[in-house]
N, C-alpha and C positions, 0 to 999 in steps of 0.2 A: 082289527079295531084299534083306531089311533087314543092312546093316554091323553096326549096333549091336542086341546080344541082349539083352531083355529080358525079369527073370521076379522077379514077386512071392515074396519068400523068405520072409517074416513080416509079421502084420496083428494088431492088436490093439484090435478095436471093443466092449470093455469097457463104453463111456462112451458112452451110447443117444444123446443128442447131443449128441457130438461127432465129425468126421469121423475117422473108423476110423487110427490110427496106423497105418504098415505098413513095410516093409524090402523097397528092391527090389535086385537085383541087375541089373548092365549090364554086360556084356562087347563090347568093341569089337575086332573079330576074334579074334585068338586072344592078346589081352593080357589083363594083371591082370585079376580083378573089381574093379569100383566097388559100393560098397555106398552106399545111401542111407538117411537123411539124409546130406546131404553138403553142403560148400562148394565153389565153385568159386572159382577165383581170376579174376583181370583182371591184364589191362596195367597198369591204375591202381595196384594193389599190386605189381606187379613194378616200377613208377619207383618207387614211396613207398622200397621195398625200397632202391632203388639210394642212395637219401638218407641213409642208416645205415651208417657206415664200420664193421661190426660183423658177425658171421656169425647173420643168423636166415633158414634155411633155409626155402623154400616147397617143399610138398611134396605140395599137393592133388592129385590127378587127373583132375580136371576143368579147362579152361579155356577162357574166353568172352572175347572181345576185343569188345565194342559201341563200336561208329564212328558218332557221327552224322552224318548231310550235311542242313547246313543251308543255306540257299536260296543263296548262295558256294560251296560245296562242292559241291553239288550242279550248279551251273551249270558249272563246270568239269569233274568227272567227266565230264559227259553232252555236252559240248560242244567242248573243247579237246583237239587231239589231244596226245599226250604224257602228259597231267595221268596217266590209267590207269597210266603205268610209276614212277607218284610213290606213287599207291596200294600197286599190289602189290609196292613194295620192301618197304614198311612191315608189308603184310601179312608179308612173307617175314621181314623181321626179326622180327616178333610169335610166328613159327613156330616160329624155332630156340629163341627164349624158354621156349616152349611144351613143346621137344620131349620134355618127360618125363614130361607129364599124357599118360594113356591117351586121352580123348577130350576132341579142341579144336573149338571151334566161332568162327568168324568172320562178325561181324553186322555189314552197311550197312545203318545206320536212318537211312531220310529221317522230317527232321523234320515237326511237322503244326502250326507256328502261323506266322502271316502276319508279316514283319517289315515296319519302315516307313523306307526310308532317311533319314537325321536331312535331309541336304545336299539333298534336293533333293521330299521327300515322298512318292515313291514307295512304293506297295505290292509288297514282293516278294512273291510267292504260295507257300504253303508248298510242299516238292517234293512231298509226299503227296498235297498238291490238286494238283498239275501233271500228276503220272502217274494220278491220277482222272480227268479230264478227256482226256486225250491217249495215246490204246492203243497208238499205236504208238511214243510213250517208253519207255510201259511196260514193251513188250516188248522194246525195244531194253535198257532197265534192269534186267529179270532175266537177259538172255542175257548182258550183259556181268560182271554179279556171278557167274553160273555159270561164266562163262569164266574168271573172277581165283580163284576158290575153287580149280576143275581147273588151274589152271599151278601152283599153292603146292604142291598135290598133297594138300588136306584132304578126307576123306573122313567123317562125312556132309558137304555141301553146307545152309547157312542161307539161306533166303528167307526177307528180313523181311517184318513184318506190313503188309499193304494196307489202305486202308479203303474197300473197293470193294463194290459190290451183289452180294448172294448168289452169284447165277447168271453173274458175271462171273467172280467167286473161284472158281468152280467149276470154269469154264475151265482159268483159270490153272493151277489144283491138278492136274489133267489132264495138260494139255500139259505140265508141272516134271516129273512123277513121268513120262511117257511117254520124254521128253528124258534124264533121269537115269540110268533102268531101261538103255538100250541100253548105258549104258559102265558098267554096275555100279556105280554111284551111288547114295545115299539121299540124299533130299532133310530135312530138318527145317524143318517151317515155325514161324513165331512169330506168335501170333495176341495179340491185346490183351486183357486181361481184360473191358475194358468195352465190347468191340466187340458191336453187337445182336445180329448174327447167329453169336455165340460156341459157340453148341449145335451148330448143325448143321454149323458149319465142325469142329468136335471129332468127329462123327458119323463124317461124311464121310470125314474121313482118318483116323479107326480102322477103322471098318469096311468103306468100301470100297477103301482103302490100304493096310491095314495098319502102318500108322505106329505104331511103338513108341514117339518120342520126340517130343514137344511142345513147342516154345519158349513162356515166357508173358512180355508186358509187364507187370510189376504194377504193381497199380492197389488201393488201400485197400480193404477189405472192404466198408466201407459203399456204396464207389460201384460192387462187381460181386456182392454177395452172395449173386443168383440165379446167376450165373455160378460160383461157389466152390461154392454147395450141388450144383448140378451134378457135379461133381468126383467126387463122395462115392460118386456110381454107380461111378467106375473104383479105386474102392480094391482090390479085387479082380484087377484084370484087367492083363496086363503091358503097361501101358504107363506111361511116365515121363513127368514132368511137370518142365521147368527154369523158374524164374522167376530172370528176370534183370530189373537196372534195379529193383532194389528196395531202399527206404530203409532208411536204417541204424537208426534207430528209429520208434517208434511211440506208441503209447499207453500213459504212465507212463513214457516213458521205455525201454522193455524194446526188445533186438533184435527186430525186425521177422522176420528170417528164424527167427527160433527158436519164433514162436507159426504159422507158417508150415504147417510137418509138421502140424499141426492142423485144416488146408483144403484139404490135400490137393497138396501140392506134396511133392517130391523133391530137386530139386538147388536153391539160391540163390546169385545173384550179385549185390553190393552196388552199388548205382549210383556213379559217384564225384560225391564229397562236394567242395564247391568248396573251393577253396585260399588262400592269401592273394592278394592284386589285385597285378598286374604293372601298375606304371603307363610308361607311354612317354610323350611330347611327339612331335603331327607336324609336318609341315615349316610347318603356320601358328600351330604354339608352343602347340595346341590339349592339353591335358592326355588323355589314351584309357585304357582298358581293354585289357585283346588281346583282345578283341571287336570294337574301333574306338568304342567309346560312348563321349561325351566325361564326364568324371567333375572334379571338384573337390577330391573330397577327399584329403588325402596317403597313403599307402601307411603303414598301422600292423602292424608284428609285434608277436603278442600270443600269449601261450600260457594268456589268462584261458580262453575258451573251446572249447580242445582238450577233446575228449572221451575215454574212454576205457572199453574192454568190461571190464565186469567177470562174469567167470562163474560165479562163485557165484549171483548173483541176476540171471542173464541181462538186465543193463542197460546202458547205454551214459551216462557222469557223466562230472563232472570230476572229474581226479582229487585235487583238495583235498577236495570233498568226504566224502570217502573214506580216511581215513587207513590203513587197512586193505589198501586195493587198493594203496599204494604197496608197504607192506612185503611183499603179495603179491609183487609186483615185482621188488622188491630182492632178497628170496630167489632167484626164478627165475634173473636173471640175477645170482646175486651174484661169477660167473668173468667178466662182461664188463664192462670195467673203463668203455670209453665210455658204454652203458645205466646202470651204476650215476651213474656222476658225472650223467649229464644226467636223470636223475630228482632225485639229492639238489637241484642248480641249479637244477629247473623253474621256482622263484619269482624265478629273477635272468637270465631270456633274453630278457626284453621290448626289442622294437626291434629284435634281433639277429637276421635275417633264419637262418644257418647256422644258429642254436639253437633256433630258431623253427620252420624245416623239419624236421628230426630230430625234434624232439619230434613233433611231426606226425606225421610217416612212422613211429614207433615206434607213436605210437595204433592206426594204424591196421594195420600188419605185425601187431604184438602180438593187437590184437584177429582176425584173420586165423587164425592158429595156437590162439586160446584155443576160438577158436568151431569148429575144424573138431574138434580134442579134446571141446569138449561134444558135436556131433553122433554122434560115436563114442560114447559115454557112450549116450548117447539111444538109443544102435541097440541097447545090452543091455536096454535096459526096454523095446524093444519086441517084442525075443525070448521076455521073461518073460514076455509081455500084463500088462506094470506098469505102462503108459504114466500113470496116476492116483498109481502112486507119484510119479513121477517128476514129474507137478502139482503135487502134495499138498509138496514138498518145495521146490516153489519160487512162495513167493508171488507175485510179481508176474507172472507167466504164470497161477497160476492165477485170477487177477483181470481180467487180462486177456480170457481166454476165458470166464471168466464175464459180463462185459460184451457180448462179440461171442454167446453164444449168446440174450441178451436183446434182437440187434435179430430 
């Protein structure tokens, strides 16, 4: 029995090719409806949030916390007794954060590239390729992520994505939903856009699962385009599709999630965007990263290359370029006295780490709240089957997808 109801409300395949726009509806027991298109928030916008001594409310309904364990993280989790009650405080604090989004999802992503330690040359082996190679991690590493999911008290349950042979995944997929199903659990898996066998793992858990909801890693068009055309088949059918871990733009500049609804996705979550460098000194005076990579250069706050969403022309600029999107701005907030001043300042915070952060955290908060107001917009032109107005009205999308239907 699926937690989460899902059911196609509206579809609008006007536009021979293009993937069919559509409106689903998701109900997570007996709360609110989520309508989709939609955004999802993150932890990463709830700190940005915290950077703004200001009132700008988050109010999505969706929310995705993605964790990666990189081959440190991962050696600890899986290894060190204790480290688990370091995790799941975090998870719990992430929860109360959360507690107003109708449906929360919590992701352990082991990472998949091989690091090389600087000190000594060692290869650390990605955890992806560790739990590939070694079943019985693996399975030690899904029952422990099921177990931290069931004490927080989140319901569905996120298995990240594997990159394991067909008939192994198959398994897994089995034994998750057989495990889950006894304590009235649903499981949501997240499968990789660019993974080979992405058809039949999609198959599988619609049809023989009945899996309404889908995790995706995204991955560019060009590099899963058989995978995306794919999609096209479930426009119809209730099932949801999340893409998390997806960049903030793309081609021309345009938000990335907003050409998105186009190939058949539903919810987006923004990957976070690096920050400025936290430099340290360790104890042999070595210069670091909070990576531990030794680095040279000095720590520069700079707010030349803050970006910022504009949704008029769903793009993501700076905002000098743009002298238009500031007085957007100004207008919006013209009652909060700290956003106006550090807009009009934007050209005198360089070096100023506080003014530097703020600005930051406003790009991104701001853009946060402008884009979930467009996706609502978007859900009335898919009601009208206008989805071509709603093109036609905005250049650089519709250039965009003009592009992408020529590969």
């Amino acid at each position: 029995m699926n937690t989460v109801d899902v059911r196609v409300i509206n579809t609008d395949d006007n536009e021979k090719y293009l993937y069919p726009s559509r409106s689903v509806e998701i109900r997570v027991s007996s709360s609110n409806r989520i309508i989709t298109p939609t955004r999802a928030v993150t932890d990463y916008e709830f700190n940005q949030k915290a950077l703004i001594p200001t009132e700008m409310p988050i109010e999505n309904q969706v929310y995705i916390s993605v964790a990666d364990l990189n081959w440190g993280e991962f050696q600890k989790f899986m290894h060190v007794n204790g480290y688990y009650a370091k995790v799941i405080s975090t998870m719990e604090l992430k929860s109360r954060l959360s507690q107003y989004s109708n449906l929360r999802l919590f992701l352990l992503k082991p990472t998949i590239t091989d690091t090389v330690d600087e000190e000594t040359g060692k290869i650390n082996y990605a955890p992806m390729k560790l739990l590939e190679q070694n079943p019985a991690l693996l399975e030690r590493f899904i029952r422990v992520i099921i177990q931290m999911q069931n004490e927080v008290g989140v319901n569905p349950v996120t298995i990240p994505f594997l990159e394991l042979p067909l008939e192994q995944y198959k398994e897994i997929i089995r034994d998750v939903y057989l495990s889950l199903g006894k304590i009235g659990k649903q499981p949501v898996f997240f499968i990789d856009m660019r993974y080979q066998h992405f058809q039949p793992i999609v198959d599988l858990l619609t049809k023989e699962y009945q899996s309404n909801l889908i995790g995706l890693y995204f991955r560019k068009y060009r590099e899963a385009n058989l995978n995306y055309d794919y999609l096209r088949d479930y426009a119809k059918k209730d099932v949801a599709f999340l893409a998390t871990l997806v960049d903030r733009s793309s081609l021309y500049d345009i938000s990335t999630m907003h050409y998105l609804p186009f190939l058949g996705n539903d919810i987006y979550a923004v990957k976070r965007t690096p920050g400025f460098a936290k430099y340290v000194k360790d104890e042999n005076g070595y210069v670091r990263d909070e990576t531990g990579k030794k680095i040279v250069a000095p720590v520069e706050y700079t707010a030349k290359n803050i970006a910022f969403f504009d949704k008029e022309n769903l793009c993501i600029e700076n905002i000098n370029k743009n002298p238009k999107l500031v007085q957007l701005f100004l207008a919006e907030y013209r009652n909060d006295d700290f956003i106006t001043a550090l807009l009009k300042n934007r050209n005198n915070v360089e070096g100023k780490k506080r003014d530097c952060d703020a600005l930051k955290a406003f790009s991104k908060v701001s853009e946060l709240i402008s884009s979930q107001s467009e996706f609502i917009s978007f859900q009335d032109y898919v009601k009208q089957d206008s989805s071509a107005d709603y093109i036609d009205d905005r250049a650089v999308l519709k250039q965009t997808l003009s592009e992408i239907a020529k590969l």
